[in-house]
C-alpha positions as CSV (number, residue, x, y, z in Angstrom):
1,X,-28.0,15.7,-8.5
2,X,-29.1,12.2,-8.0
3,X,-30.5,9.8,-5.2
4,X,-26.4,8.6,-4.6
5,X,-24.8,11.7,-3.5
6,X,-21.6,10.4,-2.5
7,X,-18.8,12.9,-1.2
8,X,-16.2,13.4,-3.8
9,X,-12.6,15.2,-4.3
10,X,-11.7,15.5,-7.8
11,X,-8.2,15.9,-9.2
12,X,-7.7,16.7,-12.3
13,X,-3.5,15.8,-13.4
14,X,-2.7,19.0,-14.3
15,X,-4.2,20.8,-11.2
16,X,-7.1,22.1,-12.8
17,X,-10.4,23.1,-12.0
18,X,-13.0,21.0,-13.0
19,X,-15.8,21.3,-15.3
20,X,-19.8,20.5,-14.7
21,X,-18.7,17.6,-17.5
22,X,-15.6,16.2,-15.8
23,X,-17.6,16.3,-12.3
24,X,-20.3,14.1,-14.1
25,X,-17.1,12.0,-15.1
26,X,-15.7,12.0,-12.3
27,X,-19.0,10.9,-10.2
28,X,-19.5,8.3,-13.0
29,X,-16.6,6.8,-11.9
30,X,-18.0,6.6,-8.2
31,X,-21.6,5.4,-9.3
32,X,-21.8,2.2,-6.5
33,X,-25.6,1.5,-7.7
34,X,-24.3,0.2,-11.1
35,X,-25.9,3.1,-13.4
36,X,-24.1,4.1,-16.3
37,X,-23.8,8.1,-16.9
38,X,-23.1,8.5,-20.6
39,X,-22.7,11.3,-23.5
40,X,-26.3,10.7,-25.5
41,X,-25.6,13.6,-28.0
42,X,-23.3,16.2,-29.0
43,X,-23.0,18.7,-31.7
44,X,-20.0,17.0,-33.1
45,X,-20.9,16.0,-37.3
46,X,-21.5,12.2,-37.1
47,X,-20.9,9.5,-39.8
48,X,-23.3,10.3,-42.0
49,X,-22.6,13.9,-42.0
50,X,-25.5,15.2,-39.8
51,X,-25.0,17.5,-36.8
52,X,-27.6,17.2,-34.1
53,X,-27.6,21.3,-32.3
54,X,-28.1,20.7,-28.8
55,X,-31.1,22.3,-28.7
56,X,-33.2,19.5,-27.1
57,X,-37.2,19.3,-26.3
58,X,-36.8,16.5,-23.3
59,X,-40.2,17.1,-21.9
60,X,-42.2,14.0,-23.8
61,X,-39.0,11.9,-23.0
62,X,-39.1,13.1,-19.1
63,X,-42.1,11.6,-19.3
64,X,-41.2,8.0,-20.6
65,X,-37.1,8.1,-20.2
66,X,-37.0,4.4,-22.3
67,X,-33.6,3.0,-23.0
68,X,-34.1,0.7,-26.2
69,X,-32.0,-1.5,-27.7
70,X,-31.1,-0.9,-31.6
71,X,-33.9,1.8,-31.9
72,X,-36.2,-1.7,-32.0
73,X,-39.3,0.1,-31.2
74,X,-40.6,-3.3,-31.1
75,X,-38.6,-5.4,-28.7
76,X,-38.5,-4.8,-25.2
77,X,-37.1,-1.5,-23.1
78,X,-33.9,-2.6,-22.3
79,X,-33.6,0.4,-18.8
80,X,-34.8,4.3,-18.3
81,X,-32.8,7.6,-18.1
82,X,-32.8,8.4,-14.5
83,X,-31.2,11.3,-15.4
84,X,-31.2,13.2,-18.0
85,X,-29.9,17.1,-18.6
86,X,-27.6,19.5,-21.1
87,X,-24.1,20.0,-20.0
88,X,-22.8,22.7,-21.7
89,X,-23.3,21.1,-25.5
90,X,-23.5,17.7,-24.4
91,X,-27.1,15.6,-23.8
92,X,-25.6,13.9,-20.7
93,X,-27.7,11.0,-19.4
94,X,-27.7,8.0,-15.9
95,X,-29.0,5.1,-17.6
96,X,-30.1,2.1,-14.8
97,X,-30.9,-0.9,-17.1
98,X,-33.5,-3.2,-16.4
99,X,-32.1,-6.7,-14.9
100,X,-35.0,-8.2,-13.7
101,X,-35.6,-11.9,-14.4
102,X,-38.1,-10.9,-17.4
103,X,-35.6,-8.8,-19.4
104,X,-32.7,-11.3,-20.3
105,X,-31.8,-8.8,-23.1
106,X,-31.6,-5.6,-19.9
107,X,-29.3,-8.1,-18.3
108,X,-27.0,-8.7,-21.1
109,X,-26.4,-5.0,-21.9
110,X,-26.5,-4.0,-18.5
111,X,-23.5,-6.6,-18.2
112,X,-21.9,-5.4,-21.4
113,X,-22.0,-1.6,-20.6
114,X,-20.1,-2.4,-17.2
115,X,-17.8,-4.6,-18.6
116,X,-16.6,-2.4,-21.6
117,X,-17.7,-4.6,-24.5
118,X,-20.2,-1.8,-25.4
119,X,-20.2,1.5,-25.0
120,X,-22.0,3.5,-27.6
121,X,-25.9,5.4,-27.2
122,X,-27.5,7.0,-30.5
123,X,-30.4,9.1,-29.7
124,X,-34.0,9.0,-31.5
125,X,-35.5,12.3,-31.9
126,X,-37.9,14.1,-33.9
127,X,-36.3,17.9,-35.2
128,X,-39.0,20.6,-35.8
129,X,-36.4,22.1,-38.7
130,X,-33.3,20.4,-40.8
131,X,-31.5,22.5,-43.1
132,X,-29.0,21.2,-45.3
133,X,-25.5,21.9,-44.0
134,X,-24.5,23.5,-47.6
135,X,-27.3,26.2,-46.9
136,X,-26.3,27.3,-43.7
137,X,-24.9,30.7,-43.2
138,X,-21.0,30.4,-44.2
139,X,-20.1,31.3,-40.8
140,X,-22.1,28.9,-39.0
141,X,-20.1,26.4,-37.1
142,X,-21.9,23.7,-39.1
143,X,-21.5,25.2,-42.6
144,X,-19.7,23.0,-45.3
145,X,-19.3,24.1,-48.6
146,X,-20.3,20.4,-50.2
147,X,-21.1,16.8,-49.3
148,X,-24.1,14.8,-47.2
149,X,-25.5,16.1,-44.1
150,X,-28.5,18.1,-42.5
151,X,-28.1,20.7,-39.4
152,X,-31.3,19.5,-37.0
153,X,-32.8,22.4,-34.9
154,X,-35.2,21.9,-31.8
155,X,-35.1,18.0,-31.8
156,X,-37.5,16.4,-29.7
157,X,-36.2,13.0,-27.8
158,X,-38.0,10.2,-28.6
159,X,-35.7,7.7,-26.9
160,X,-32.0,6.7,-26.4
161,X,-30.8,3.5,-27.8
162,X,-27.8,1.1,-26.4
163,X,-25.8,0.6,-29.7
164,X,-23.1,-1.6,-30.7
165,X,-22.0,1.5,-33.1
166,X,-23.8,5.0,-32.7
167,X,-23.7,7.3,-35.4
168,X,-22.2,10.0,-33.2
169,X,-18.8,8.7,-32.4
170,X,-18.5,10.9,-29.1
171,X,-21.8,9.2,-27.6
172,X,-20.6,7.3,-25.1
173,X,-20.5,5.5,-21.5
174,X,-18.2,7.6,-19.2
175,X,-14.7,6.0,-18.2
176,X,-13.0,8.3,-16.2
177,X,-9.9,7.1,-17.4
178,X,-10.5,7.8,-21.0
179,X,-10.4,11.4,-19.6
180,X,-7.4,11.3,-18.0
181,X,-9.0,12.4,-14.4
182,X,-8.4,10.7,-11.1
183,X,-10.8,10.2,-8.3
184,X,-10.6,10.1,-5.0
185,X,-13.2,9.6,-2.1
Protein backbone atom coordinates (compact mmCIF):
# COMPACT_ATOMS: atom_id res chain seq x y z
CA UNK A 1 0.00 0.00 0.00
CA UNK A 2 1.60 3.11 -1.03
CA UNK A 3 0.94 7.00 -1.40
CA UNK A 4 -0.18 6.17 -5.42
CA UNK A 5 -3.05 4.01 -5.06
CA UNK A 6 -4.28 3.89 -8.50
CA UNK A 7 -7.40 1.62 -9.45
CA UNK A 8 -6.33 -1.46 -11.17
CA UNK A 9 -7.88 -4.65 -13.08
CA UNK A 10 -5.46 -7.29 -13.55
CA UNK A 11 -5.55 -10.10 -16.12
CA UNK A 12 -3.61 -12.64 -16.00
CA UNK A 13 -3.48 -14.65 -19.86
CA UNK A 14 -4.52 -17.70 -18.68
CA UNK A 15 -7.49 -16.33 -16.56
CA UNK A 16 -5.99 -16.79 -13.40
CA UNK A 17 -6.12 -15.42 -10.12
CA UNK A 18 -3.46 -13.33 -9.12
CA UNK A 19 -0.89 -13.49 -6.57
CA UNK A 20 0.19 -10.69 -3.74
CA UNK A 21 3.61 -10.91 -6.23
CA UNK A 22 1.92 -10.50 -9.57
CA UNK A 23 -0.38 -7.57 -8.06
CA UNK A 24 2.96 -5.87 -7.03
CA UNK A 25 3.82 -6.62 -10.80
CA UNK A 26 1.20 -5.62 -12.05
CA UNK A 27 0.99 -2.14 -10.06
CA UNK A 28 4.75 -1.80 -10.94
CA UNK A 29 3.71 -1.56 -14.31
CA UNK A 30 1.19 1.35 -13.41
CA UNK A 31 3.72 3.23 -11.04
CA UNK A 32 3.10 7.07 -12.80
CA UNK A 33 5.62 8.65 -10.04
CA UNK A 34 8.58 6.93 -11.67
CA UNK A 35 9.53 4.49 -8.71
CA UNK A 36 10.90 1.25 -9.51
CA UNK A 37 9.29 -1.85 -7.47
CA UNK A 38 11.90 -4.58 -7.61
CA UNK A 39 12.80 -8.27 -6.26
CA UNK A 40 15.79 -7.30 -3.56
CA UNK A 41 16.16 -11.06 -2.37
CA UNK A 42 15.00 -14.44 -2.76
CA UNK A 43 15.92 -17.73 -1.50
CA UNK A 44 16.98 -18.92 -4.81
CA UNK A 45 21.18 -20.24 -4.55
CA UNK A 46 23.08 -17.29 -6.22
CA UNK A 47 26.45 -17.41 -8.13
CA UNK A 48 28.57 -18.04 -5.57
CA UNK A 49 26.55 -20.77 -4.13
CA UNK A 50 24.97 -18.93 -1.07
CA UNK A 51 21.26 -18.94 -0.30
CA UNK A 52 19.95 -15.92 1.50
CA UNK A 53 16.50 -17.56 3.79
CA UNK A 54 14.05 -14.95 3.76
CA UNK A 55 14.07 -14.51 7.08
CA UNK A 56 14.87 -10.72 7.17
CA UNK A 57 15.51 -8.19 10.31
CA UNK A 58 14.28 -4.78 8.26
CA UNK A 59 13.82 -2.77 11.34
CA UNK A 60 17.50 -0.86 11.38
CA UNK A 61 17.00 -0.56 7.48
CA UNK A 62 13.24 1.00 8.12
CA UNK A 63 15.06 3.30 9.75
CA UNK A 64 17.58 4.48 7.00
CA UNK A 65 15.96 2.63 3.68
CA UNK A 66 19.46 3.83 1.56
CA UNK A 67 19.76 2.69 -1.98
CA UNK A 68 23.65 2.65 -2.75
CA UNK A 69 25.35 2.24 -5.67
CA UNK A 70 27.95 -0.83 -5.94
CA UNK A 71 27.70 -1.46 -2.11
CA UNK A 72 30.19 1.87 -2.15
CA UNK A 73 29.61 2.63 1.38
CA UNK A 74 31.61 5.58 0.49
CA UNK A 75 30.05 7.33 -2.43
CA UNK A 76 26.88 8.94 -2.34
CA UNK A 77 23.10 7.36 -1.68
CA UNK A 78 22.04 6.92 -4.97
CA UNK A 79 17.62 6.84 -3.61
CA UNK A 80 15.60 5.16 -0.50
CA UNK A 81 13.27 2.14 -0.24
CA UNK A 82 9.87 3.69 0.04
CA UNK A 83 8.78 0.49 0.43
CA UNK A 84 9.90 -2.33 1.59
CA UNK A 85 8.11 -5.83 2.73
CA UNK A 86 8.22 -9.98 2.37
CA UNK A 87 6.00 -11.34 -0.26
CA UNK A 88 5.73 -14.76 0.28
CA UNK A 89 9.75 -15.67 -0.14
CA UNK A 90 10.59 -12.72 -1.95
CA UNK A 91 12.24 -9.20 -0.22
CA UNK A 92 10.06 -6.99 -2.53
CA UNK A 93 11.00 -3.35 -2.48
CA UNK A 94 9.67 0.66 -4.31
CA UNK A 95 12.92 2.25 -4.78
CA UNK A 96 12.40 6.39 -5.67
CA UNK A 97 16.05 7.40 -6.64
CA UNK A 98 17.44 10.57 -5.87
CA UNK A 99 17.46 13.08 -9.00
CA UNK A 100 18.12 16.12 -7.52
CA UNK A 101 20.64 18.50 -9.15
CA UNK A 102 23.40 17.24 -6.39
CA UNK A 103 23.24 13.55 -7.24
CA UNK A 104 24.29 13.30 -10.95
CA UNK A 105 25.06 9.55 -10.16
CA UNK A 106 20.88 9.22 -8.65
CA UNK A 107 20.06 10.69 -11.99
CA UNK A 108 22.03 8.39 -14.12
CA UNK A 109 20.59 5.19 -12.49
CA UNK A 110 17.38 6.56 -12.00
CA UNK A 111 17.49 6.93 -15.95
CA UNK A 112 19.06 3.60 -16.43
CA UNK A 113 16.54 1.55 -14.28
CA UNK A 114 13.64 3.12 -16.35
CA UNK A 115 15.15 2.66 -19.53
CA UNK A 116 16.15 -1.15 -19.11
CA UNK A 117 19.92 -0.72 -19.31
CA UNK A 118 19.98 -1.95 -15.70
CA UNK A 119 18.03 -3.90 -13.83
CA UNK A 120 19.75 -5.85 -11.03
CA UNK A 121 19.62 -5.02 -6.84
CA UNK A 122 22.05 -7.20 -4.51
CA UNK A 123 21.24 -6.75 -0.92
CA UNK A 124 23.79 -5.93 2.07
CA UNK A 125 22.94 -7.61 5.14
CA UNK A 126 24.49 -8.84 8.20
CA UNK A 127 23.17 -12.88 9.13
CA UNK A 128 23.10 -13.63 12.88
CA UNK A 129 23.96 -17.59 11.68
CA UNK A 130 25.64 -19.17 8.32
CA UNK A 131 25.88 -22.75 8.09
CA UNK A 132 27.59 -24.41 5.37
CA UNK A 133 25.06 -25.76 2.83
CA UNK A 134 26.96 -29.36 3.05
CA UNK A 135 25.88 -29.37 6.90
CA UNK A 136 22.42 -28.76 6.57
CA UNK A 137 19.94 -31.38 7.31
CA UNK A 138 19.71 -33.62 3.94
CA UNK A 139 16.23 -32.76 3.66
CA UNK A 140 16.50 -29.13 3.79
CA UNK A 141 15.58 -27.35 0.67
CA UNK A 142 19.16 -25.82 0.72
CA UNK A 143 21.10 -29.07 1.41
CA UNK A 144 23.91 -30.07 -1.24
CA UNK A 145 25.93 -32.85 -0.86
CA UNK A 146 29.36 -30.84 -2.05
CA UNK A 147 30.66 -27.54 -3.47
CA UNK A 148 30.78 -23.65 -2.19
CA UNK A 149 28.01 -22.03 -0.41
CA UNK A 150 26.63 -21.00 3.10
CA UNK A 151 22.73 -21.06 4.09
CA UNK A 152 22.31 -17.36 5.96
CA UNK A 153 19.62 -17.27 8.80
CA UNK A 154 18.04 -14.05 10.35
CA UNK A 155 19.98 -11.56 8.08
CA UNK A 156 19.79 -8.13 9.09
CA UNK A 157 19.49 -5.44 6.00
CA UNK A 158 22.07 -3.12 5.91
CA UNK A 159 21.24 -1.63 2.53
CA UNK A 160 20.22 -2.49 -1.11
CA UNK A 161 22.58 -1.71 -3.81
CA UNK A 162 21.68 -0.80 -7.73
CA UNK A 163 24.00 -3.30 -9.52
CA UNK A 164 25.11 -3.74 -12.95
CA UNK A 165 25.22 -7.69 -11.98
CA UNK A 166 23.75 -8.92 -8.60
CA UNK A 167 24.75 -12.05 -7.18
CA UNK A 168 21.15 -13.30 -7.02
CA UNK A 169 20.12 -13.56 -10.61
CA UNK A 170 16.31 -13.30 -9.72
CA UNK A 171 16.91 -9.69 -7.98
CA UNK A 172 15.42 -7.57 -10.25
CA UNK A 173 13.32 -4.42 -11.44
CA UNK A 174 9.69 -5.54 -12.22
CA UNK A 175 8.66 -5.62 -16.07
CA UNK A 176 5.39 -6.79 -16.23
CA UNK A 177 6.03 -8.18 -19.45
CA UNK A 178 8.83 -10.44 -18.39
CA UNK A 179 5.83 -12.08 -16.49
CA UNK A 180 3.68 -12.52 -19.09
CA UNK A 181 0.67 -10.33 -17.27
CA UNK A 182 -1.38 -7.67 -18.83
CA UNK A 183 -2.66 -4.51 -17.30
CA UNK A 184 -5.37 -2.62 -17.65
CA UNK A 185 -6.74 0.65 -15.88
Amino acid sequence: PGRHQLPLHVYHPEGKEMSKFQTLICKAAKDANGTITAVASTPDVDRYGDVVAPSWDLEHFKNSPVIMHGHDYDGPVVGRALEIELVGDNLMMRVEFDESDTNPLGQRMAHQYRSGFMSAFSVGFSPKKSTPRTALPKDHPAYIEKGPGQFFEHNQLLEVSAVAIGANPHALAIRAKRWGLDVAQ
